[in-house]
C-alpha positions in Angstrom: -42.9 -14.4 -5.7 -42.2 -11.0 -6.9 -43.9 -8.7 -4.2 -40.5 -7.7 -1.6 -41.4 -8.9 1.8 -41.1 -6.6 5.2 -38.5 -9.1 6.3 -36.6 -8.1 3.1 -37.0 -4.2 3.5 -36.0 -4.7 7.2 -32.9 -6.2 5.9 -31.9 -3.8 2.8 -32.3 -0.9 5.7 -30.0 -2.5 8.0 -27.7 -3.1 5.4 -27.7 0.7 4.5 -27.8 1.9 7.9 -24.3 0.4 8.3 -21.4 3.0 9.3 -20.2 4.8 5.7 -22.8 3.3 3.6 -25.3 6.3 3.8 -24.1 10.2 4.0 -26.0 12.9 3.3 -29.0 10.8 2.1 -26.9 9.0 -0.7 -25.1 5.5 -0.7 -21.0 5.7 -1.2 -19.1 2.9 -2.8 -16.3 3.2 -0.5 -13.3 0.1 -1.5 -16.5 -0.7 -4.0 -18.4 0.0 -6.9 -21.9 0.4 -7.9 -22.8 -3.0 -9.2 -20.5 -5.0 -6.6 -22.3 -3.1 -3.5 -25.7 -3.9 -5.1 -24.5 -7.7 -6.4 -23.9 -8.3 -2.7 -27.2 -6.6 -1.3 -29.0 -8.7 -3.6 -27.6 -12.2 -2.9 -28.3 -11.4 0.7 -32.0 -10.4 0.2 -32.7 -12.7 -2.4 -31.6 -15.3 0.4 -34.7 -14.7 2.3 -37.5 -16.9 2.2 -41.1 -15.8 1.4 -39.8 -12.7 -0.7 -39.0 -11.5 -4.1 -35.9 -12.3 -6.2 -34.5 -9.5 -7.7 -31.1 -8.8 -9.8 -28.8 -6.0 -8.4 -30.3 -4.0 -11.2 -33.9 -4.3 -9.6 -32.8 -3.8 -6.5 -30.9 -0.7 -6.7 -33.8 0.8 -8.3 -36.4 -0.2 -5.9 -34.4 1.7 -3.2 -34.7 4.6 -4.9 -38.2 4.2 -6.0 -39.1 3.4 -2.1 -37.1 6.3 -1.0 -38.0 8.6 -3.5 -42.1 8.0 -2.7 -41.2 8.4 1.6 -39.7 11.9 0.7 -42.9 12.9 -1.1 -45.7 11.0 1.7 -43.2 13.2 4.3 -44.0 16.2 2.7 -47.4 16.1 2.0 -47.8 15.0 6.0 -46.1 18.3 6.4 -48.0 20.4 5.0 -50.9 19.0 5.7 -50.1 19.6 9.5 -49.3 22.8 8.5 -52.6 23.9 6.6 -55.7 23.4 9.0 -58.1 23.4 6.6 -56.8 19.9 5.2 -58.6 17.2 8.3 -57.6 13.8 6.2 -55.3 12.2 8.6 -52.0 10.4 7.1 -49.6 8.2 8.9 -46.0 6.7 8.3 -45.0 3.5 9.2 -42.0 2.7 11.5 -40.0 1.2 8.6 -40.8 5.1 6.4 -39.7 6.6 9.7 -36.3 4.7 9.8 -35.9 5.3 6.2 -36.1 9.1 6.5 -33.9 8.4 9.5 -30.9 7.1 7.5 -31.2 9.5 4.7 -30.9 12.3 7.1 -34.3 13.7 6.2 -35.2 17.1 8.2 -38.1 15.7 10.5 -37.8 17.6 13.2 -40.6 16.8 16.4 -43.9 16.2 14.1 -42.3 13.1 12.1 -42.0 10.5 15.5 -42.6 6.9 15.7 -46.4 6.3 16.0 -47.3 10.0 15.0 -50.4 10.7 13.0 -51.5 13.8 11.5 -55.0 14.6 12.2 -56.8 17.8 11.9 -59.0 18.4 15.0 -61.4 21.0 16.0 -62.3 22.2 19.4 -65.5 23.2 20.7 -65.4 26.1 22.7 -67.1 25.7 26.1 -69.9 28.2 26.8 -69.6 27.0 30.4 -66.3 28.5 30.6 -66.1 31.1 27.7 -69.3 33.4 27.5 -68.6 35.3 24.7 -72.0 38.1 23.7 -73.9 37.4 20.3 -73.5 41.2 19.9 -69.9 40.9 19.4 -70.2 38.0 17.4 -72.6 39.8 15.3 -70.8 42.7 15.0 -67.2 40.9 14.2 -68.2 38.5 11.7 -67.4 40.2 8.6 -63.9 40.9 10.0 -63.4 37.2 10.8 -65.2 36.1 7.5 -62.4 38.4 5.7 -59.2 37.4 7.9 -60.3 33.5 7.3 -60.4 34.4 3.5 -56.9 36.0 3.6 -55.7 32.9 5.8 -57.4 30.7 3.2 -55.2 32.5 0.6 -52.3 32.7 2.1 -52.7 29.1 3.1 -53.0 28.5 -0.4 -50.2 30.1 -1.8 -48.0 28.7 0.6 -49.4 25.1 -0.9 -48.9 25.7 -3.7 -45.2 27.1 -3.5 -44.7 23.9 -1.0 -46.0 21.7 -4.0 -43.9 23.2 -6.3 -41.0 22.6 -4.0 -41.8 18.8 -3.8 -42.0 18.8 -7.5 -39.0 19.9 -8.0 -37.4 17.6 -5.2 -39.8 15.1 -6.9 -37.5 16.0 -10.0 -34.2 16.0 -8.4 -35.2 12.6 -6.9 -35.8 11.3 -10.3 -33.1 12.9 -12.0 -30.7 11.0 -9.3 -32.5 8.0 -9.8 -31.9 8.2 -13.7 -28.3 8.4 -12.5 -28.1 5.4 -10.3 -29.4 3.6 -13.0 -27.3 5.0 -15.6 -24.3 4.4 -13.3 -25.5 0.7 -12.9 -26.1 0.2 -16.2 -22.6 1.4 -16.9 -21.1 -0.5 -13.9 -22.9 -3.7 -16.1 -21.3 -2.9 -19.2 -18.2 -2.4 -17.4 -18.6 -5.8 -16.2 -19.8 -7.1 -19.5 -16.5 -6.0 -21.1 -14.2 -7.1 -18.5 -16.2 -10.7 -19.0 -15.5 -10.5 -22.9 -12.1 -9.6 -22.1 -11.7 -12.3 -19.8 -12.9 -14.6 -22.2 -10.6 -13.2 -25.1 -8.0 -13.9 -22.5 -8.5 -17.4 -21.7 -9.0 -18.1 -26.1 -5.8 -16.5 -26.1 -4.1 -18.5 -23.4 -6.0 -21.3 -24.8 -4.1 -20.6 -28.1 -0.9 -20.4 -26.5 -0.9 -22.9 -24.8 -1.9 -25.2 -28.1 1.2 -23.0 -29.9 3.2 -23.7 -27.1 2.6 -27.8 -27.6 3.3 -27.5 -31.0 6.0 -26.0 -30.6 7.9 -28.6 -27.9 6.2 -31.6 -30.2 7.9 -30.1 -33.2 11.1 -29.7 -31.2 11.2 -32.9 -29.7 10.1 -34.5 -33.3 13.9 -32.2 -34.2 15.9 -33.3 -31.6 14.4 -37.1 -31.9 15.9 -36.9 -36.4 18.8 -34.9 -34.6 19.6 -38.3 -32.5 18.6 -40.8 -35.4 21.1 -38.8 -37.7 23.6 -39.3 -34.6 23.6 -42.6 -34.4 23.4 -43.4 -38.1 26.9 -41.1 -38.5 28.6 -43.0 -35.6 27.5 -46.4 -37.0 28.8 -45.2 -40.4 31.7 -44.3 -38.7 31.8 -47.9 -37.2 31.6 -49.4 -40.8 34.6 -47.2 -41.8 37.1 -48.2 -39.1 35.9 -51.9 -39.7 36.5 -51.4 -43.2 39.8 -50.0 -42.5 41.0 -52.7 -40.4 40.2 -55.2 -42.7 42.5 -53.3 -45.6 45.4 -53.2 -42.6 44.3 -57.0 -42.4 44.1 -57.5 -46.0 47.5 -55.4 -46.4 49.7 -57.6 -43.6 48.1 -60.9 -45.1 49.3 -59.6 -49.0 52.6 -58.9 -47.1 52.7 -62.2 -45.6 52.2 -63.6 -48.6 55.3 -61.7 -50.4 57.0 -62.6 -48.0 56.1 -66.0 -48.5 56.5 -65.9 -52.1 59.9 -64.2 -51.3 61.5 -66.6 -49.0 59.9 -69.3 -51.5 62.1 -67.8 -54.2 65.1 -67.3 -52.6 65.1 -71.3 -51.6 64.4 -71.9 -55.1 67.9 -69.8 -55.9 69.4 -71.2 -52.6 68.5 -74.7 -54.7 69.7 -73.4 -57.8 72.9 -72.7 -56.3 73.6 -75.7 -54.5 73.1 -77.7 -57.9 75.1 -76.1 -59.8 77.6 -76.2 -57.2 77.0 -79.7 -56.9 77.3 -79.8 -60.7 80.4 -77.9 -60.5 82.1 -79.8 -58.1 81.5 -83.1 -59.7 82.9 -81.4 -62.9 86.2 -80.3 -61.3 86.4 -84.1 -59.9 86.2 -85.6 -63.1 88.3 -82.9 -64.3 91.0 -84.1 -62.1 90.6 -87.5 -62.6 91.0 -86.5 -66.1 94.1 -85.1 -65.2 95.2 -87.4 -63.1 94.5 -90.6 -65.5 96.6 -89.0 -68.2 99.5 -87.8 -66.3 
């Protein structure tokens, strides 16, 4: 549904009759901007049933559309109280009437609830008022010429009074083209700060992939760092092993020597003790020799 509902105009005035919203006929963004105070409005008006759905974009301007076209029915319902010659009665409803209310718009007595212009003429009563046809007679062109300067003066006065709402007709668009503009810019605002979001969460997105490779690459370095580790300590294991076994090959070679020593010095310990033998058997039969031929 896209026609706005008088439940949802009820609403959007409430909402901008709140204290600080509204001075001097204009909305502030006070601890706000533009597009957040209008994001908000809409989500709440859009929330009511049996109305239209609008973006803060749509809604913003419809204010100042509504507003812009109460300011011009309240001064044409001036001046046509003003001018007498201009019977066609006009009216304002009570929501008009509490919108001109919160944009402090100079009413006065003749813009009440429930007022109505209409232009109403009087018949004088002869009972009462017996005026002479002689003196009617005789005044008549001096009241046909005053009525013709009243006319024209009534006129001119319309006419400066139409300019006048032309031009506030022209300021009221001219601030409307500035809302917008201000929204619009408010959206683009918004718009970059989304991109830059987004460029921000690619970049932390990147990051954090740089950042994995980064501790998968160290921990593939300090995992070679440990293999390396262990494979100098086990190569240091070989090297004591093969050091004990040349102190084990070392003691058996001495062993051996050893050995082979004591072996020959039994063999000379032998040698000795046969030739002694031999000897002493010689110096027996050398004395038996001896002995026998003395």
């Amino acid at each position: 549904m896209t026609r706005v509902s008088q439940a949802q105009m009820e609403q959007l005035l409430d909402l901008l009759s709140e204290n600080g919203v509204m001075i001097q006929g204009k909305v502030m963004y006070t601890n706000t901007n533009r597009h957040n105070f209008w994001k908000k409005v809409a989500q709440q008006l859009n929330d009511i049933e049996g109305g239209a759905f609008k973006n803060a974009y749509k809604w913003c301007k419809m204010w100042a559309d509504w507003k812009n076209k109460t300011k011009t029915k309240a001064d044409i319902l001036l001046k046509k109280k003003k001018n007498e010659f201009m019977p066609q009665p006009i009216a304002l409803t009570n929501l008009e009437l509490r919108l001109l209310q919160i944009i402090s718009y100079p009413m006065g007595d003749s813009l009440q609830p429930h007022f109505e212009m209409m232009h109403k003429v009087e018949l004088p009563d002869n009972t009462k008022n017996e005026i002479p046809i002689e003196f009617l007679v005789e005044n008549s062109n001096e009241l046909q010429l005053n009525n013709r300067k009243a006319v024209s003066n009534e006129e001119d006065k319309n006419v400066l009074k139409y300019f006048a709402t032309c031009k506030r007709d022209l300021a009221d668009s001219e601030e409307i083209i500035d809302e917008e503009s201000e929204l619009l810019n408010d959206l683009s605002d918004t718009g970059r700060q989304r991109k830059m979001e987004e460029k921000e969460v690619m970049t932390s997105t990147t990051s954090f992939e740089d950042f994995k490779s980064r501790i998968t690459l160290a921990l593939e370095k300090e995992r070679l760092q440990q293999k390396n580790e262990e494979l100098r300590l086990r190569a240091i294991e070989l090297k004591l092993k093969e050091e004990e076994l040349r102190l084990k090959e070392l003691e058996m070679n001495k062993v051996n020597y050893l050995t082979n020593l004591e072996e020959e010095k039994l063999k000379c310990f032998r040698d000795i003790s046969a030739s002694l033998k031999e000897l002493l058997e010689l110096t027996r039969n050398g004395s038996l020799r001896l002995s026998n031929g003395m």
